[in-house]
Biopython code that builds the backbone (N, CA, C, O; Angstrom):
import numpy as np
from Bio.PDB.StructureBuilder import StructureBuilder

atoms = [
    (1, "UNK", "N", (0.841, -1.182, 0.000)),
    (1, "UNK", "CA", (0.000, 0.000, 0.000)),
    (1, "UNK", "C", (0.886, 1.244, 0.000)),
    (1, "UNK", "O", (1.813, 1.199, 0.809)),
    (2, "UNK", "N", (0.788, 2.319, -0.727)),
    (2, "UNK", "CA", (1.569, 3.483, -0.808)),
    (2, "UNK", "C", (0.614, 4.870, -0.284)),
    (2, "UNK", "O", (-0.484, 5.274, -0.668)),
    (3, "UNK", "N", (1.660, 5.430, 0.863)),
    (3, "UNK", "CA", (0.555, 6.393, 1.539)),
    (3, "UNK", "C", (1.385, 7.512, 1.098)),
    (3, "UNK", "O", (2.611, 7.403, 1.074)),
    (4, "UNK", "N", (0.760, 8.624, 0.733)),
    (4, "UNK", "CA", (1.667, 9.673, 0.674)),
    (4, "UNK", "C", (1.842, 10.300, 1.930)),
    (4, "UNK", "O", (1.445, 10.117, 3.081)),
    (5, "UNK", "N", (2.810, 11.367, 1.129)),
    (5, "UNK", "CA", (3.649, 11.840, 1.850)),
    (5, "UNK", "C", (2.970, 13.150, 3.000)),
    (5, "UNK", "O", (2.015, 13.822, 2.610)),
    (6, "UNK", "N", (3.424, 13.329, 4.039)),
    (6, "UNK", "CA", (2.413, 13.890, 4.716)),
    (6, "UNK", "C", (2.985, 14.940, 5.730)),
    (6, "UNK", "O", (4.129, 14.502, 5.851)),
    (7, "UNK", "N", (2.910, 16.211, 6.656)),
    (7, "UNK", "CA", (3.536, 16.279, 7.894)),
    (7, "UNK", "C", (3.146, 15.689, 8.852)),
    (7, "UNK", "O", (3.891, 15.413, 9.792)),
    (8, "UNK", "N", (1.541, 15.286, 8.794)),
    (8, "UNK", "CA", (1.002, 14.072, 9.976)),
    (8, "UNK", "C", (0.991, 13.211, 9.867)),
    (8, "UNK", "O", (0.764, 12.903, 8.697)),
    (9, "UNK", "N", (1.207, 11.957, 10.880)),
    (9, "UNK", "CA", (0.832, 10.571, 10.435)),
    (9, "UNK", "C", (-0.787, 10.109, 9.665)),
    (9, "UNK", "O", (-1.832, 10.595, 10.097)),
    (10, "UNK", "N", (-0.769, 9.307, 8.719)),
    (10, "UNK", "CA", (-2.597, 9.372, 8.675)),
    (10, "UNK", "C", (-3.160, 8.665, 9.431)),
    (10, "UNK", "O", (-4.138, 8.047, 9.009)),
    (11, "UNK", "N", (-2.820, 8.537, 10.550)),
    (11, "UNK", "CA", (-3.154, 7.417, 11.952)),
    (11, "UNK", "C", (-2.296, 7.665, 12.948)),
    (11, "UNK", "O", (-1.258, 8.249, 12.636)),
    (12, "UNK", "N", (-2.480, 7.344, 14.169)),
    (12, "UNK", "CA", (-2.075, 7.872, 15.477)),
    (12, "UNK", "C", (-0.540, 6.535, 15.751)),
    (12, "UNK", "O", (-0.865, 5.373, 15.510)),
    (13, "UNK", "N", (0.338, 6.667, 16.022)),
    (13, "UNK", "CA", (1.394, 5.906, 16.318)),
    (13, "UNK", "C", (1.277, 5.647, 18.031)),
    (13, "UNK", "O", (0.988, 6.460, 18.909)),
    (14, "UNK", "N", (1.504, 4.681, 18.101)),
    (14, "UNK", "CA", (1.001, 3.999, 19.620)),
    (14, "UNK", "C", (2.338, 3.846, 20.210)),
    (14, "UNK", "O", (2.476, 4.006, 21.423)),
    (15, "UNK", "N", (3.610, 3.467, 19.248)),
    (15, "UNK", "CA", (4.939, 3.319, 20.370)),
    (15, "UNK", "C", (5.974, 3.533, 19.451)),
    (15, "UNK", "O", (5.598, 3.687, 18.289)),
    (16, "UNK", "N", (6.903, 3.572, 19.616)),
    (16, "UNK", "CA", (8.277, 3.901, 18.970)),
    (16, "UNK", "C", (8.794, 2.308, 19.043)),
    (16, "UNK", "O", (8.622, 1.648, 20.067)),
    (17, "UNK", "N", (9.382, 1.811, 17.967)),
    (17, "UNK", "CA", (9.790, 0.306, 17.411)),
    (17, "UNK", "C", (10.999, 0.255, 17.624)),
    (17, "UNK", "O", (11.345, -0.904, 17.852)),
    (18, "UNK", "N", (12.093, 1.220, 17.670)),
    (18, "UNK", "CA", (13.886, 1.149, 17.905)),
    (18, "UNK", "C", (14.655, 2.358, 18.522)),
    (18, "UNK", "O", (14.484, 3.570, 18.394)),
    (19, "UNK", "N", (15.228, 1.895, 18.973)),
    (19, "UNK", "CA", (16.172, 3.186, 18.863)),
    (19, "UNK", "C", (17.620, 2.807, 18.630)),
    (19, "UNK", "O", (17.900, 1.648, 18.932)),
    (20, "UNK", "N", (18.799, 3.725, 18.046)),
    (20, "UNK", "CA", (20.096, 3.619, 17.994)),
    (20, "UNK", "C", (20.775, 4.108, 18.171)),
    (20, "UNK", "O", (20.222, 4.712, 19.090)),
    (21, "UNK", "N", (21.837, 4.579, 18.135)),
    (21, "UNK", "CA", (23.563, 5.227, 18.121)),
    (21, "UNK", "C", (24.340, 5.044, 16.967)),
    (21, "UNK", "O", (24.790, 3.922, 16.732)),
    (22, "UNK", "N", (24.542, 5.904, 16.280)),
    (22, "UNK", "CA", (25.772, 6.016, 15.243)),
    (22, "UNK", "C", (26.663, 6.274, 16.016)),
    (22, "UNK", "O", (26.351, 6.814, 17.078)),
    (23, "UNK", "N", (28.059, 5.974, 15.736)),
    (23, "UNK", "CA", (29.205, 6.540, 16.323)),
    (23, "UNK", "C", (30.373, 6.023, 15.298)),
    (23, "UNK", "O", (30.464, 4.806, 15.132)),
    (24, "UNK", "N", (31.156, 6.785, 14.692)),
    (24, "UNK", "CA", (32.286, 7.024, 14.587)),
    (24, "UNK", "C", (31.952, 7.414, 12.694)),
    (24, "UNK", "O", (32.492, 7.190, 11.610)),
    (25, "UNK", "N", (30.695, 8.130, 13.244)),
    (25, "UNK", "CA", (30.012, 9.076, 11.689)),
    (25, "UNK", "C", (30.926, 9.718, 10.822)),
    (25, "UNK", "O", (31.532, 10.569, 11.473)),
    (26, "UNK", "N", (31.234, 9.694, 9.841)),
    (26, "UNK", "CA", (31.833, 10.421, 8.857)),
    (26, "UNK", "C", (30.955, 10.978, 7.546)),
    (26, "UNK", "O", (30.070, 10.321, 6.998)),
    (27, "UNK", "N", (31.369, 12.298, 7.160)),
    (27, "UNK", "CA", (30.104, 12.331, 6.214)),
    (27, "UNK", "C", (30.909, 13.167, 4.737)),
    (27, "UNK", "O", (31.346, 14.318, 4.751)),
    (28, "UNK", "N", (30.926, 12.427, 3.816)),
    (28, "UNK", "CA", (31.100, 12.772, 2.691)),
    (28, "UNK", "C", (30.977, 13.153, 1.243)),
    (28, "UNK", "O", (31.319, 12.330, 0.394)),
    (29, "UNK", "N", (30.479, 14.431, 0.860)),
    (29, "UNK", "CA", (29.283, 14.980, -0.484)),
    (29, "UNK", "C", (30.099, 15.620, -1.578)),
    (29, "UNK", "O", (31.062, 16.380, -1.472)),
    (30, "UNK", "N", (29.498, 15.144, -2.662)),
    (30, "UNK", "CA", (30.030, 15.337, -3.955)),
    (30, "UNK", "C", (28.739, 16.192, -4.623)),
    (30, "UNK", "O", (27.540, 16.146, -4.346)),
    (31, "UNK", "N", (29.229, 16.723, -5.283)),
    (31, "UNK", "CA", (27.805, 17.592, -6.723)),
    (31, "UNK", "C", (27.911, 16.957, -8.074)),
    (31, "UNK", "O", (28.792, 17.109, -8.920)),
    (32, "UNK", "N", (26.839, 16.216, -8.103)),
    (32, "UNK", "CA", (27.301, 15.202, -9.008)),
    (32, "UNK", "C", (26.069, 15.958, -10.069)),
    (32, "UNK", "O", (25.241, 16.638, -9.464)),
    (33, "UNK", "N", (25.923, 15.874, -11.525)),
    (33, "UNK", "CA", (24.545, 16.182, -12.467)),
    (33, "UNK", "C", (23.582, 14.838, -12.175)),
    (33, "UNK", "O", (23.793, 13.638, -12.000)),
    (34, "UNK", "N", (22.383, 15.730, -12.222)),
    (34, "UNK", "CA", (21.297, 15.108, -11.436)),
    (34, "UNK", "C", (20.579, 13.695, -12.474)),
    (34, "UNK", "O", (19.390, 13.429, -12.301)),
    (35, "UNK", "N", (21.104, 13.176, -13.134)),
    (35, "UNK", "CA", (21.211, 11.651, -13.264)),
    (35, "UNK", "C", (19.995, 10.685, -13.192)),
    (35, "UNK", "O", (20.088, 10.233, -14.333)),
    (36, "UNK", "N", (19.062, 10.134, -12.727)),
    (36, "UNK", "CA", (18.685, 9.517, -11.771)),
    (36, "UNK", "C", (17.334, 8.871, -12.948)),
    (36, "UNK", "O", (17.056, 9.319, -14.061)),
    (37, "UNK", "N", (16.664, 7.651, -12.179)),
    (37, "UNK", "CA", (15.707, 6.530, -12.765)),
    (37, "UNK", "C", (14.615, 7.955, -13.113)),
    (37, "UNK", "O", (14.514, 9.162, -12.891)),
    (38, "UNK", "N", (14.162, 7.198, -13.577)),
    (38, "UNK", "CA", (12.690, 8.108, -14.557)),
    (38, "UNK", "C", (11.556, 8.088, -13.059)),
    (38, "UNK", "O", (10.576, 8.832, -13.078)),
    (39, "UNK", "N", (11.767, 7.361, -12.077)),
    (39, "UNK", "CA", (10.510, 7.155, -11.349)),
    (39, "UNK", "C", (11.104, 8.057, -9.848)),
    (39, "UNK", "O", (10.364, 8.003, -8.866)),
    (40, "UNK", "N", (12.220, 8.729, -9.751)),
    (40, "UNK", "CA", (12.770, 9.888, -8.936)),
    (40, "UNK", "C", (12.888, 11.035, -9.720)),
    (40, "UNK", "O", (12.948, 11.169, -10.942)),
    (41, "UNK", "N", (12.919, 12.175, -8.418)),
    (41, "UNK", "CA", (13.364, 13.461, -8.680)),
    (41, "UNK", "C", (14.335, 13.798, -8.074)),
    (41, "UNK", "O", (14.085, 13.803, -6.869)),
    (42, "UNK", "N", (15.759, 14.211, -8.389)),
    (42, "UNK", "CA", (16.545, 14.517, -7.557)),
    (42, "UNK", "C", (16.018, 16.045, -6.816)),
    (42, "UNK", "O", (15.192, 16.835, -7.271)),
    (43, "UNK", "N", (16.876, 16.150, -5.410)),
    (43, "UNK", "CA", (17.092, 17.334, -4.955)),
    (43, "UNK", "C", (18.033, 18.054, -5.602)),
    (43, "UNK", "O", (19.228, 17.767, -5.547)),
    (44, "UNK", "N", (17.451, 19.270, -6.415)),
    (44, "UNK", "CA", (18.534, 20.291, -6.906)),
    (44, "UNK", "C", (18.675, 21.448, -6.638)),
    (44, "UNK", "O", (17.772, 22.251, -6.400)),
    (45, "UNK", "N", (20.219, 21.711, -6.655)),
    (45, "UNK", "CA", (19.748, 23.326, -6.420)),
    (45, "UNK", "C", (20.866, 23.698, -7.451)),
    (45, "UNK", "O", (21.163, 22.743, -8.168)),
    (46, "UNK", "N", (21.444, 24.661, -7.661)),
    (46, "UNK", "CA", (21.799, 25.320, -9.173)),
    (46, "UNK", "C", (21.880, 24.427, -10.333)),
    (46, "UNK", "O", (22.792, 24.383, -11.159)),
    (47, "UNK", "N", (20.727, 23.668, -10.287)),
    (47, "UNK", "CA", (21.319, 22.304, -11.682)),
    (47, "UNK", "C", (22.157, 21.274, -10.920)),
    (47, "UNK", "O", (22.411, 20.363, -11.709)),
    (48, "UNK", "N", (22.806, 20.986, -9.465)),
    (48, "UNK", "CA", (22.669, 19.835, -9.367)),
    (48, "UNK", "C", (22.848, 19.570, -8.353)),
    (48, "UNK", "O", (23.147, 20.401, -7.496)),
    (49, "UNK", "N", (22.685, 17.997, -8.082)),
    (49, "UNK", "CA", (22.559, 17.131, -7.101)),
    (49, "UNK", "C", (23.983, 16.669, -6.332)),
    (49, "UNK", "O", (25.113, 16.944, -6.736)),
    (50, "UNK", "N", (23.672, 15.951, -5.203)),
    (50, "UNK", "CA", (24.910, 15.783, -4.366)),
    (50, "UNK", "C", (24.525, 14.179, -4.081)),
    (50, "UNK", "O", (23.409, 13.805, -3.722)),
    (51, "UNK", "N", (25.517, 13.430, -4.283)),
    (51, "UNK", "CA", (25.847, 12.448, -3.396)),
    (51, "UNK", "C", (26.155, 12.091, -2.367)),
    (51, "UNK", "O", (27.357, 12.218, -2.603)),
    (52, "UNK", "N", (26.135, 11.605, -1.007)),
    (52, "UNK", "CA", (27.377, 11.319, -0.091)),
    (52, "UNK", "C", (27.133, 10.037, 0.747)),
    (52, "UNK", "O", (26.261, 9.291, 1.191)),
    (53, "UNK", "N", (28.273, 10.232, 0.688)),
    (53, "UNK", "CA", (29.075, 8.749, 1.412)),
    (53, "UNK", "C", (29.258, 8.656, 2.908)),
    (53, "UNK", "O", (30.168, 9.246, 3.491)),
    (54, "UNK", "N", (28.411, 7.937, 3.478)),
    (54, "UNK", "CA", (28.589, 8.221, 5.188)),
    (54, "UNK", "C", (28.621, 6.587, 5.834)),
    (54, "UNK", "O", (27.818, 5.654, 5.860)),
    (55, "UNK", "N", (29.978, 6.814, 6.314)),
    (55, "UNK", "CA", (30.474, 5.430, 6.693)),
    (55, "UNK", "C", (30.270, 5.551, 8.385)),
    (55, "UNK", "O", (30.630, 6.424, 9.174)),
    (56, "UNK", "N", (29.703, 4.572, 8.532)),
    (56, "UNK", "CA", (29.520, 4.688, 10.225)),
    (56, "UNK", "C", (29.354, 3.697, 10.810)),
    (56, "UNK", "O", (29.245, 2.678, 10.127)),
    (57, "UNK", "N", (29.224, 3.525, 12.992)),
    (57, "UNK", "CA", (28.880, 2.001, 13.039)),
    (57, "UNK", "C", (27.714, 2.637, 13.892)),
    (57, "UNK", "O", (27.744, 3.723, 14.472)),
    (58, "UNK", "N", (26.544, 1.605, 13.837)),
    (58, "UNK", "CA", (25.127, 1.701, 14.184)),
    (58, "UNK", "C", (25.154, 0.363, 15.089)),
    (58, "UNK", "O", (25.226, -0.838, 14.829)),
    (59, "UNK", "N", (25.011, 1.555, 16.938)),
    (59, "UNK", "CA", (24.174, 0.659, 17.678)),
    (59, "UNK", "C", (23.630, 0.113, 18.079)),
    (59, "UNK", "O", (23.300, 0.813, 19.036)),
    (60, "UNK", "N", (22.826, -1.297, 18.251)),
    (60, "UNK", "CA", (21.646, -1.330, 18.659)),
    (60, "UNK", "C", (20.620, -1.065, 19.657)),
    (60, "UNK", "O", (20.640, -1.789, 20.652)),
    (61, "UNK", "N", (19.657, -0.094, 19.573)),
    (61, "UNK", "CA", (18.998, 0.895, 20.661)),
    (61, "UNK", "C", (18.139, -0.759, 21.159)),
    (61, "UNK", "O", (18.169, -1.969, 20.935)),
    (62, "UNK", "N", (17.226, 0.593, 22.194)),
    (62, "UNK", "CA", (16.166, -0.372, 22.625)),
    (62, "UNK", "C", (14.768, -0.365, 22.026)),
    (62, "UNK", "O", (14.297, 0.463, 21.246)),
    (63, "UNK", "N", (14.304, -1.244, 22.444)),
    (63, "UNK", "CA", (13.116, -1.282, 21.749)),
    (63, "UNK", "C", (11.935, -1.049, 23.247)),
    (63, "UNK", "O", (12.047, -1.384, 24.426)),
    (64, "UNK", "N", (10.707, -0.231, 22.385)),
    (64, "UNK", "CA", (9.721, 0.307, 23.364)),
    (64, "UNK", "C", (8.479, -0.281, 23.091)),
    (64, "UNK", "O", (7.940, -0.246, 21.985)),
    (65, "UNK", "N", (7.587, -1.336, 25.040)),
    (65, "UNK", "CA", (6.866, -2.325, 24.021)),
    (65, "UNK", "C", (5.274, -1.517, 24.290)),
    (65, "UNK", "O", (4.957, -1.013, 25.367)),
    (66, "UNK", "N", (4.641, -1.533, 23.390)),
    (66, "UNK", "CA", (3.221, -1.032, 23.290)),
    (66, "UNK", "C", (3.331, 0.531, 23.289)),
    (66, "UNK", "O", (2.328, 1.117, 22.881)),
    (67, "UNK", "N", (4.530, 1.388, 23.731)),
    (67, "UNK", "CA", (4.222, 2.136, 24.366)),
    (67, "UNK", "C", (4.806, 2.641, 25.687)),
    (67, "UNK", "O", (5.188, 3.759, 26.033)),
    (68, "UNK", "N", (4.759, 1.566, 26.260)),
    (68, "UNK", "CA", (4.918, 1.510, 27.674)),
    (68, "UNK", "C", (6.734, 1.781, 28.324)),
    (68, "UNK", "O", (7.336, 1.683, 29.393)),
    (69, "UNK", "N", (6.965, 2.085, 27.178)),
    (69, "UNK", "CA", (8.526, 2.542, 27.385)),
    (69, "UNK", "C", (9.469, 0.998, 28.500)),
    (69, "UNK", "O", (10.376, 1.080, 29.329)),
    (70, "UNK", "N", (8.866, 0.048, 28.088)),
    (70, "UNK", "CA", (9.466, -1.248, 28.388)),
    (70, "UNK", "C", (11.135, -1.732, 28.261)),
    (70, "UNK", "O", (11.077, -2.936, 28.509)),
    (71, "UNK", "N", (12.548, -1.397, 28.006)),
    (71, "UNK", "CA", (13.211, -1.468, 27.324)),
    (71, "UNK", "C", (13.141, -2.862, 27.190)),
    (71, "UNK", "O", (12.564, -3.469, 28.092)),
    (72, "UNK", "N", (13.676, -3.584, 26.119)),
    (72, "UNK", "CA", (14.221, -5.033, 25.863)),
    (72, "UNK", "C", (15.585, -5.830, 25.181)),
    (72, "UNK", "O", (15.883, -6.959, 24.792)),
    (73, "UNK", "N", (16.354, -4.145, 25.330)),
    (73, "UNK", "CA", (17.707, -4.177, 25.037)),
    (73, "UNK", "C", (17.813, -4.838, 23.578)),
    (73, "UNK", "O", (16.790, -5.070, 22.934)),
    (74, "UNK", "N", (18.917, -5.092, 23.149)),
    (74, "UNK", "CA", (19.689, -4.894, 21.862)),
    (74, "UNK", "C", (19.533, -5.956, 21.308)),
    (74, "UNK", "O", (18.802, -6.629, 22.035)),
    (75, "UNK", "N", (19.902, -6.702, 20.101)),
    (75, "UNK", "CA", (19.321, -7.786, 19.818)),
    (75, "UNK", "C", (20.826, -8.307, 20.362)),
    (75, "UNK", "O", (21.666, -7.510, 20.777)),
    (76, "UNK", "N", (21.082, -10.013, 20.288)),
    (76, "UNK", "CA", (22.263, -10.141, 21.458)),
    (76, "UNK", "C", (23.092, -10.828, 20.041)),
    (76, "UNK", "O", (24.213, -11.297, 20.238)),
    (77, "UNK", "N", (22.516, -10.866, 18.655)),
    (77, "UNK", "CA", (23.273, -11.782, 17.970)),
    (77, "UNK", "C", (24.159, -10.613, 16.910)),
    (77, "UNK", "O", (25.003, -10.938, 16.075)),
    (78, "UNK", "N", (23.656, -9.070, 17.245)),
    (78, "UNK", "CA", (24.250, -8.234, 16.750)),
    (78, "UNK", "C", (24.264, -7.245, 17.345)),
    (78, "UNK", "O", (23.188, -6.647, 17.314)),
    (79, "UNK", "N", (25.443, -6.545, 18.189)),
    (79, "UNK", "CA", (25.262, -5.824, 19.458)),
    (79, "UNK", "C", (25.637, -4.334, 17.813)),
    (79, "UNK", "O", (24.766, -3.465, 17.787)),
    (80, "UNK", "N", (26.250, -4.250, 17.214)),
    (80, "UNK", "CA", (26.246, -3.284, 16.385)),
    (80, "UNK", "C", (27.308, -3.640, 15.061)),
    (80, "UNK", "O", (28.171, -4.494, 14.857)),
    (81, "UNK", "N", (26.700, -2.418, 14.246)),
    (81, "UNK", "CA", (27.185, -3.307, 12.488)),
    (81, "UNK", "C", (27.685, -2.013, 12.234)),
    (81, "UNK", "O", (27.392, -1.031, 12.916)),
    (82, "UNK", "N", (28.574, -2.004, 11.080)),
    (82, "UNK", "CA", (29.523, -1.149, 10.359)),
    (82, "UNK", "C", (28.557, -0.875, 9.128)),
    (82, "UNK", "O", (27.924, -1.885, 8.818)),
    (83, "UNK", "N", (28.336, 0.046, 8.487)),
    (83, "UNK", "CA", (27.708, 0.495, 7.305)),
    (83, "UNK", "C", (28.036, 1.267, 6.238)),
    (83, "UNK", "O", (28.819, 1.958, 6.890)),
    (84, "UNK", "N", (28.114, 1.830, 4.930)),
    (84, "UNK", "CA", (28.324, 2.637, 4.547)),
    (84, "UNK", "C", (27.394, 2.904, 3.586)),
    (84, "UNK", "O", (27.359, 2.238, 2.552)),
    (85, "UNK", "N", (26.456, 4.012, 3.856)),
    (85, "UNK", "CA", (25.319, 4.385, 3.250)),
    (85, "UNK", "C", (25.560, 5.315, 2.230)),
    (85, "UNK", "O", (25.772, 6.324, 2.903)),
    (86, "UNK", "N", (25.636, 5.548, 1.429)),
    (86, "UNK", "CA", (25.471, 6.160, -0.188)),
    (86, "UNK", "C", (23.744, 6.522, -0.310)),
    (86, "UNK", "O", (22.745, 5.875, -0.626)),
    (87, "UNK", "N", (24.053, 8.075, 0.176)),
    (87, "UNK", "CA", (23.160, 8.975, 0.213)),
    (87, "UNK", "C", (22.532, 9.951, -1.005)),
    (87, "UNK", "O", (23.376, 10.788, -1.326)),
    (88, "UNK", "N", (21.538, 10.050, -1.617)),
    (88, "UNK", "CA", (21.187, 10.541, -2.756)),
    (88, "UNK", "C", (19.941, 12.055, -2.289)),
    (88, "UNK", "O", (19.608, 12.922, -3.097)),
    (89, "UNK", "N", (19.526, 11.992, -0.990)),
    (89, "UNK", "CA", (18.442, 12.721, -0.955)),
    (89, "UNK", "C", (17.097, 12.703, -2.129)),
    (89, "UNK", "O", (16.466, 13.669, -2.560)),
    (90, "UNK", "N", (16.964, 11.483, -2.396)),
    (90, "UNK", "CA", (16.034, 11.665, -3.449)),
    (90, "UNK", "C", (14.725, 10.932, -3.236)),
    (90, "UNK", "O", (14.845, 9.707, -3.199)),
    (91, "UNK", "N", (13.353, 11.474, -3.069)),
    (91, "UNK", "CA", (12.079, 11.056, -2.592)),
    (91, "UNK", "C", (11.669, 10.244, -3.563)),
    (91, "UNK", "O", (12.018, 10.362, -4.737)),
    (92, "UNK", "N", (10.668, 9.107, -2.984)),
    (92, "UNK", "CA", (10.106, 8.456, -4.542)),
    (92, "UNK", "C", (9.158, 9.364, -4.648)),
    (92, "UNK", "O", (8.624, 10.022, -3.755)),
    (93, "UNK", "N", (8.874, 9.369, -6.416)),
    (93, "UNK", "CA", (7.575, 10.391, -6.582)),
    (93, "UNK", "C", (6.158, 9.863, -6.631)),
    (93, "UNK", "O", (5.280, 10.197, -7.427)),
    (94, "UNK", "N", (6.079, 8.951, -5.614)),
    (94, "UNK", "CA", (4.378, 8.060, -5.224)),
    (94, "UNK", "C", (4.357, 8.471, -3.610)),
    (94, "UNK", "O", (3.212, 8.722, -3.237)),
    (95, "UNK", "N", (5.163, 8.570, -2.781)),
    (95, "UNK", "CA", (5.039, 8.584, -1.906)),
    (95, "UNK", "C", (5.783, 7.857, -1.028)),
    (95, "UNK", "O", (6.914, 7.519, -1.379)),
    (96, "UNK", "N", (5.210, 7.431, 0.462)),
    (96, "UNK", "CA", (6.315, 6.470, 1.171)),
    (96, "UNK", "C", (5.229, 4.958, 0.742)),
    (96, "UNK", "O", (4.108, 4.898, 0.237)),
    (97, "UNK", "N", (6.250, 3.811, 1.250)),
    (97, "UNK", "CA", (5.439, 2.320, 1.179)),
    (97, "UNK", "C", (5.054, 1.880, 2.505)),
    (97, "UNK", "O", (4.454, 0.816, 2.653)),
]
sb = StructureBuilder()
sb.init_structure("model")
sb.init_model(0)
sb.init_chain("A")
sb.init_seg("    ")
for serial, (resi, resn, name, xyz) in enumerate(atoms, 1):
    if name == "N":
        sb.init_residue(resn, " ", resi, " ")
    sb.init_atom(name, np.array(xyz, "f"), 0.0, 1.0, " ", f" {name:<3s}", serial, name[0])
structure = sb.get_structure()
């Protein structure tokens, strides 16, 4: 189901599902010409778009149950992972899924 995009939820959120920690963030942007699939729009601003590269390691937060601000700590088979996310700023043009 594809809901658009909104500043409110279109329904009330009952609890928060995660939380985390980045730590040892690095953040790296290029202006690259705005490129991109027929079914995006890049973010532009003088004619073009930016890339970046942000290498980091992601903690695992806690999780909150119903609501009830329960913690249930981290998952235990991955206390935290290394990532490197390749960032485009670019929305789909349907909305979120």
């Amino acid at each position: 189901m594809v809901e658009p995009i909104t500043p409110l939820t279109p329904r009330p959120v009952r609890f928060a599902s995660v939380g985390q920690w980045w730590r040892d963030v690095t953040s790296v942007h290029w202006a690259v010409a705005p490129f991109l699939a027929a079914h995006t729009r890049p973010d532009v601003l003088d004619g073009r778009s930016s890339v970046g590269l942000v290498p980091l390691r992601v903690h695992a937060g806690v999780v909150a149950a119903a609501g009830l601000g329960a913690p249930t700590g981290p998952p235990a088979s991955v206390p935290h992972s290394p990532g490197v996310p390749v960032r485009s700023g670019v929305p789909a043009a349907v909305g979120r899924f």
